[in-house]
N, C-alpha and C positions, 0 to 999 in steps of 0.2 A: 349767789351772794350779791349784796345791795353794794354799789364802789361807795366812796367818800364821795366823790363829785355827783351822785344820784341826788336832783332834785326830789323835796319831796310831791311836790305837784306829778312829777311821773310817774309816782308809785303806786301799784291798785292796793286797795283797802286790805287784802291778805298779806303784802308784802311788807304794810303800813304796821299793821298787828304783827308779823313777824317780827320785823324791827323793835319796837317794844317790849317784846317777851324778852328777847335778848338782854336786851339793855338794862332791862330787872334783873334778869337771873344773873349776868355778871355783877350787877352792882350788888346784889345779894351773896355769889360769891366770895369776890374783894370781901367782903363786912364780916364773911363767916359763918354769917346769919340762914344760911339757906337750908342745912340738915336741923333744925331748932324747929323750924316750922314758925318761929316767928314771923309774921307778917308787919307788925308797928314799921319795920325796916322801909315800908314802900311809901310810907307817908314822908321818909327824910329822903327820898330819892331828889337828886338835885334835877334841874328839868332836861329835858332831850332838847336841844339845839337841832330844829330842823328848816335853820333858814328864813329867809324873808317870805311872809305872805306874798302870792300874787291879787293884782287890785281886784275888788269885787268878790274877792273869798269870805264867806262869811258860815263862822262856828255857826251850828244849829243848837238851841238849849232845849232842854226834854218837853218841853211845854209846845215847841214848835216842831218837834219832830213827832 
């Protein structure tokens, strides 16, 4: 289990996706929305709070990856 104080710079990319799946399926829970099979629900997810960038961190966009 990830604590509340787990940087997300400390987290490897599977623990990263863990945390996410999570964080959908409860907020698909809470809404109800999960046994419906509706999907629309994921596009009003409000965003994950994971803290301040460290400097030099930079998103990669599909064109660069």
């Amino acid at each position: 289990m990830i604590s509340r104080d787990t940087r997300i710079t400390d987290l490897t990319v599977d623990e990263l996706l863990m945390l996410i799946r999570e964080a959908v399926r409860e907020e698909l829970r809470q809404r109800g929305e999960a046994s419906t099979g509706e999907q629309t629900a994921l596009l009003e997810l409000d965003p994950l709070h994971v803290g301040p960038w460290p400097e030099g961190l930079k998103l990669l966009s599909r064109e660069e990856y």
